[in-house]
Residue frames relative to the residue before (quaternion, step in Angstrom):
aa qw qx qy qz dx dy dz
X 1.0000 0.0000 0.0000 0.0000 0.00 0.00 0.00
X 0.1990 -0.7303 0.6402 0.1310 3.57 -0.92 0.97
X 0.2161 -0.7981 0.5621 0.0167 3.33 -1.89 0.88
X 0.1052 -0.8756 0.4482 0.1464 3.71 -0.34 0.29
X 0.1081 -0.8186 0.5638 0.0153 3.01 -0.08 1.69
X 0.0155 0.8258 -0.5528 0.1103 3.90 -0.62 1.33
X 0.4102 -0.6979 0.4825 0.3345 3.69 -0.49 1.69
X 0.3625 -0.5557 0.5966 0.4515 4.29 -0.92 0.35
X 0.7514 -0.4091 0.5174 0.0171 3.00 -1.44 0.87
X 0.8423 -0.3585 0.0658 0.3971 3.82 0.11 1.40
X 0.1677 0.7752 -0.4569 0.4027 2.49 2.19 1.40
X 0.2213 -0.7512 0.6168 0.0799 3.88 -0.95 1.24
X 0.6217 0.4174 -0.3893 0.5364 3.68 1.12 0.30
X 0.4087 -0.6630 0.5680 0.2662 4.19 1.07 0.09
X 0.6967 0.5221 -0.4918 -0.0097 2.84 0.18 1.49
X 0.6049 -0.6495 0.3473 0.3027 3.58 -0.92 0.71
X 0.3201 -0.7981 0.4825 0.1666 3.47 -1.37 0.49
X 0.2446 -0.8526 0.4162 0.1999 3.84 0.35 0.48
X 0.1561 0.8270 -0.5396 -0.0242 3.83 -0.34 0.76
X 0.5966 -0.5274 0.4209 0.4344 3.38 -1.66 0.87
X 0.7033 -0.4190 0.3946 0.4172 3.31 -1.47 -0.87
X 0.6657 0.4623 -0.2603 0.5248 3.37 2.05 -0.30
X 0.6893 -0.5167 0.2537 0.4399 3.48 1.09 0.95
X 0.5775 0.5696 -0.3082 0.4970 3.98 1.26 -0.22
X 0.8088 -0.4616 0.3168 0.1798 2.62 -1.78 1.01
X 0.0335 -0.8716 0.4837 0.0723 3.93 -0.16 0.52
X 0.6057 0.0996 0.2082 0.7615 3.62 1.11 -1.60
X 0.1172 -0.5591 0.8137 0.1081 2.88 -2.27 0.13
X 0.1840 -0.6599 0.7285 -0.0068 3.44 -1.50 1.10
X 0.1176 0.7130 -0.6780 0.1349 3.87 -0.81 1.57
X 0.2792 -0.6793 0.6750 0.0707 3.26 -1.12 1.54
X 0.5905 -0.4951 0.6003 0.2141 3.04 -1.68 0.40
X 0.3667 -0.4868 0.6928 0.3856 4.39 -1.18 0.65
X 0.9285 -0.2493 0.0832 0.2623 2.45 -1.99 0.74
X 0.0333 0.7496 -0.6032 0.2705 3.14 -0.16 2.00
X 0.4007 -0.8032 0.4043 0.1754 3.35 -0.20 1.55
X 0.7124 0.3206 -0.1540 0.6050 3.68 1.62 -0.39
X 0.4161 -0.7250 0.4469 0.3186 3.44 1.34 0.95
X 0.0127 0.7329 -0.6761 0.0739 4.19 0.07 1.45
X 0.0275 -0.7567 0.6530 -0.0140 3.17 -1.24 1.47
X 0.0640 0.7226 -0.6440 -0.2429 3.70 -0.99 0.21
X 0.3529 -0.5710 0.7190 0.1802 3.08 -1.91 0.45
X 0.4736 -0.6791 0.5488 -0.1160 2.91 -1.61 1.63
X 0.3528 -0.4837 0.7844 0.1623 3.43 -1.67 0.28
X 0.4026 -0.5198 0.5733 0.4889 3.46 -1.46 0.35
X 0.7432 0.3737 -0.4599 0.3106 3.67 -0.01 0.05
X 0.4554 -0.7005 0.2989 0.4611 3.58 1.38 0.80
X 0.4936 0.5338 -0.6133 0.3087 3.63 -0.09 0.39
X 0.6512 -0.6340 0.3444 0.2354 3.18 -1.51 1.96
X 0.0045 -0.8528 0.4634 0.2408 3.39 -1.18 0.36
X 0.6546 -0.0731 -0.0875 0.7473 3.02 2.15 -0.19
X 0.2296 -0.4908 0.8245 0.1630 3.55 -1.77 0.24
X 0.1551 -0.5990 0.7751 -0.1281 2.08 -2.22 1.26
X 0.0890 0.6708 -0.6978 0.2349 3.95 -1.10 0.75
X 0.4402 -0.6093 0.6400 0.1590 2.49 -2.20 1.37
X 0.0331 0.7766 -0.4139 -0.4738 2.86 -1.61 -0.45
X 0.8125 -0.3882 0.2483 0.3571 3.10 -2.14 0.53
X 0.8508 0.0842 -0.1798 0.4866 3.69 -0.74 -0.51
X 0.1763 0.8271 -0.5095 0.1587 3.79 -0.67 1.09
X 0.4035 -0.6000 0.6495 0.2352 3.70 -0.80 -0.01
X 0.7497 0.1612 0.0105 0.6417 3.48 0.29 -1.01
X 0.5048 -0.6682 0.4969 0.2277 3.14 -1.59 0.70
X 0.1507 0.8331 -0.5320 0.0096 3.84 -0.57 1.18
X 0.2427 -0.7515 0.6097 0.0673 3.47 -1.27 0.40
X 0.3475 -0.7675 0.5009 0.1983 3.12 -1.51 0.32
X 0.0708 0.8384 -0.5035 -0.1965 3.43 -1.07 -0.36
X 0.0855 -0.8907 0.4366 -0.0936 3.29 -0.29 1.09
X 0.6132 -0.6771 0.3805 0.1437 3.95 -1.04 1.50
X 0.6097 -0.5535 0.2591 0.5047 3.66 -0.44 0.84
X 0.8289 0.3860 -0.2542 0.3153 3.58 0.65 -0.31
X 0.6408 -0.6047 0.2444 0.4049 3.01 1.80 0.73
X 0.4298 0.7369 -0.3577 0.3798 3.29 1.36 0.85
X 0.5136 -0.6823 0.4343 0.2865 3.71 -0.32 0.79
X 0.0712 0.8436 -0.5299 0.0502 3.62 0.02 0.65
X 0.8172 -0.0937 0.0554 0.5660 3.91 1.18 -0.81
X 0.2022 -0.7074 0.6772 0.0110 3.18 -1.12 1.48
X 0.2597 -0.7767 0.5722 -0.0438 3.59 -0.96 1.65
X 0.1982 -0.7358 0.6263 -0.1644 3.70 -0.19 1.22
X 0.2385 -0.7121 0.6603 0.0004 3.14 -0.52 1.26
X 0.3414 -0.7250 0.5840 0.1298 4.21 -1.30 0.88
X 0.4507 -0.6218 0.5913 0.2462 2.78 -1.05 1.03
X 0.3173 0.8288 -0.3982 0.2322 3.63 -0.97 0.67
X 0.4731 -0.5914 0.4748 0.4483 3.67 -0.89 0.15
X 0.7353 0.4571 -0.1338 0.4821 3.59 1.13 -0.79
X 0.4760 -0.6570 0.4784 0.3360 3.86 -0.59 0.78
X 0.2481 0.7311 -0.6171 0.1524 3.62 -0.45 0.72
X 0.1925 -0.7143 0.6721 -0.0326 3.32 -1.34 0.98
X 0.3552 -0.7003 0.6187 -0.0245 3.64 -1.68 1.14
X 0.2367 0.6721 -0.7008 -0.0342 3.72 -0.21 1.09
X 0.2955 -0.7311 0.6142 0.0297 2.55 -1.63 0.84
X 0.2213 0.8788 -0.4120 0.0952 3.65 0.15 0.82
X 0.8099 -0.3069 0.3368 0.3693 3.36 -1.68 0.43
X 0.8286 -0.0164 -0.1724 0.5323 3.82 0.36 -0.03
X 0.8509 0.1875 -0.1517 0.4667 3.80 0.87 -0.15
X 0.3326 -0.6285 0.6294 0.3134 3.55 -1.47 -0.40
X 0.1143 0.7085 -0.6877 -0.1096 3.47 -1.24 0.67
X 0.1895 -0.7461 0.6065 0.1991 3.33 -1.64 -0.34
X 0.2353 -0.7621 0.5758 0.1798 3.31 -1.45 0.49
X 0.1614 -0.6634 0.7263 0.0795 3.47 -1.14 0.39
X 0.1347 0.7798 -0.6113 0.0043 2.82 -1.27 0.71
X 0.7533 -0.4699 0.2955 0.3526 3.86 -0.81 -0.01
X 0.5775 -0.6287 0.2923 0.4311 3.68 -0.72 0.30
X 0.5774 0.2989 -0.2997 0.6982 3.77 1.88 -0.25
X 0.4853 -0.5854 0.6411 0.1037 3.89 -0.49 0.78
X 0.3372 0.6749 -0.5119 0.4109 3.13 0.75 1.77
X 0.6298 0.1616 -0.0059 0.7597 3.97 1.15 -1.22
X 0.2456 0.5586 -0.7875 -0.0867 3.43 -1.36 0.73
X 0.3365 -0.6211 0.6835 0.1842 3.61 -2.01 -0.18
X 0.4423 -0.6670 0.5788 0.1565 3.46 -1.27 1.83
X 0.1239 -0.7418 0.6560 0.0629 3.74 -0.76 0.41
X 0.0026 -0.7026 0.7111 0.0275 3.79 -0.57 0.43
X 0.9173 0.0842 0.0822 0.3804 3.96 -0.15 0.75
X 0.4481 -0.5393 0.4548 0.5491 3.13 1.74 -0.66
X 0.6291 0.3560 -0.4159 0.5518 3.55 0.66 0.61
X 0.3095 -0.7326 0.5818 0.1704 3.09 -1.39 1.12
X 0.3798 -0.7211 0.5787 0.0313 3.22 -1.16 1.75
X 0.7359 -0.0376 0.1428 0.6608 4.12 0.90 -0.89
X 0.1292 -0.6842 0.7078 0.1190 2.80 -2.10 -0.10
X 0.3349 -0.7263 0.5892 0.1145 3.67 -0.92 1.18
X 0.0607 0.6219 -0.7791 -0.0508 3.75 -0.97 0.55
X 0.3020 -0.6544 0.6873 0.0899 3.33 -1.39 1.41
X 0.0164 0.8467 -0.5301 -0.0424 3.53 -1.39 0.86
X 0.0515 -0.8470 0.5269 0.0480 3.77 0.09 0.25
X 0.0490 -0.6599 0.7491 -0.0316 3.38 -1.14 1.40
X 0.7299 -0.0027 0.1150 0.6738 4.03 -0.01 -1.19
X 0.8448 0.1646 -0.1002 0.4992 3.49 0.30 -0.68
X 0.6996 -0.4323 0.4315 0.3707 3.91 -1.45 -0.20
X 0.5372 0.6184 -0.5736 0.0085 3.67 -0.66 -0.35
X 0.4157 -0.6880 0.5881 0.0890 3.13 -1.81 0.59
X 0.1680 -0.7411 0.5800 0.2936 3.72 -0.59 0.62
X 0.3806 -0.6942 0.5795 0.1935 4.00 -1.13 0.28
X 0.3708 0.7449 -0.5182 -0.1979 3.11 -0.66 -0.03
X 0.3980 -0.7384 0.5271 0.1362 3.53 -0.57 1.85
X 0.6075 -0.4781 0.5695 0.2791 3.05 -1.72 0.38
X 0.7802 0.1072 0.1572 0.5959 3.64 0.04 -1.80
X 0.2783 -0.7466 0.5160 0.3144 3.34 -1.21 0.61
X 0.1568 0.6236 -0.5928 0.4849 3.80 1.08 1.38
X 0.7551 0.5186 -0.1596 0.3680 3.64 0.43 -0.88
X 0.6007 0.7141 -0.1788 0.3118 3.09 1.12 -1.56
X 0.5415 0.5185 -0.2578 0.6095 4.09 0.94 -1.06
X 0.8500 0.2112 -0.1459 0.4600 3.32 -0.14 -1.23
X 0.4304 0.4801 -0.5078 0.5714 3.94 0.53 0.83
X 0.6778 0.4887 -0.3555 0.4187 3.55 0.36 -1.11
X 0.6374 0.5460 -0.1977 0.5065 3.43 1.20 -1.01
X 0.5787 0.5477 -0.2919 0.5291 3.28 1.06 -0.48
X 0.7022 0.3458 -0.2892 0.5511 3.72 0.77 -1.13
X 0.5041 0.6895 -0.4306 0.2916 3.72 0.53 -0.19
X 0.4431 0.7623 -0.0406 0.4700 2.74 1.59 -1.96
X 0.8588 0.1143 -0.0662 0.4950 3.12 -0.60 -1.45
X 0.6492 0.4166 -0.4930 0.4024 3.49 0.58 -0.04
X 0.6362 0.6045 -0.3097 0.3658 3.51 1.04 -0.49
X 0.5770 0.4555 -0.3476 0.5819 3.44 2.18 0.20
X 0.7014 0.4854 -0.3774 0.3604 2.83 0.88 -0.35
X 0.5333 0.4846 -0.4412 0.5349 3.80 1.41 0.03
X 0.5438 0.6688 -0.4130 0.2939 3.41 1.11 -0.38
X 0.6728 0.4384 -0.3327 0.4943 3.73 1.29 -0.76
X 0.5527 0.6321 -0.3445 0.4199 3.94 0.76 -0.19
């Protein structure tokens, strides 16, 4: 299943719109104004929370969060030092990794050494990322993932 995660347009809260492969609504991603740790929730179309996500502020390394409708730590994202984009979640029931290229354009989600998705990053005026998820179990909490890692990446700017 493919997804189309797109930042809204001259949006000052960061947020992102989530579409199926048939041009419809899938998720919603609403950031928070001027949120010094860039707070994002992900949505149902009937807005009810399914995860937050947030940087944080004073680091060495780049790190994010990701947290369960009830505000439960579930995954800590850890950007790698490296010539290659690679990321480290680290969560409450699993490990995954990303890899990505030397311009953070194509990475791949690993859960185990199996590949679970893949993220092509694309930038015309704005950010968006296509997904494509294995299962749509998975599919919420990727989006959350790309939130994340985009939310380090605004972090170096």
């Amino acid at each position: 299943m493919k997804l189309y995660i797109k930042d809204k347009m001259l949006s000052a809260h960061r947020n992102m719109h989530v579409l199926d492969e048939n041009n419809q609504p899938y998720l919603y991603v609403k950031g928070k104004m001027f949120s010094l740790t860039h707070k994002r929730v992900i949505t149902d179309l009937s807005k009810n929370p399914l995860y937050y996500t947030r940087r944080k502020f004073f680091h060495i390394l780049p790190k994010a969060f990701i947290y369960d409708e009830n505000h439960e730590l579930i995954a800590r994202i850890h950007k790698k030092l490296g010539l290659h984009h690679k990321f480290e979640i680290i969560g409450v029931n699993n490990t995954l990794r990303i890899e990505g290229d030397i311009i953070a354009w194509h990475f791949t989600i690993y859960e185990n050494d199996t590949e679970i998705g893949t993220i092509n990053r694309h930038f015309s005026f704005v950010d968006s990322f296509e997904l494509d998820v294995d299962t749509l179990e998975n599919a919420a909490f990727l989006v959350a993932i790309i939130a994340a890692m985009d939310n380090i990446y605004d972090s170096r700017s």
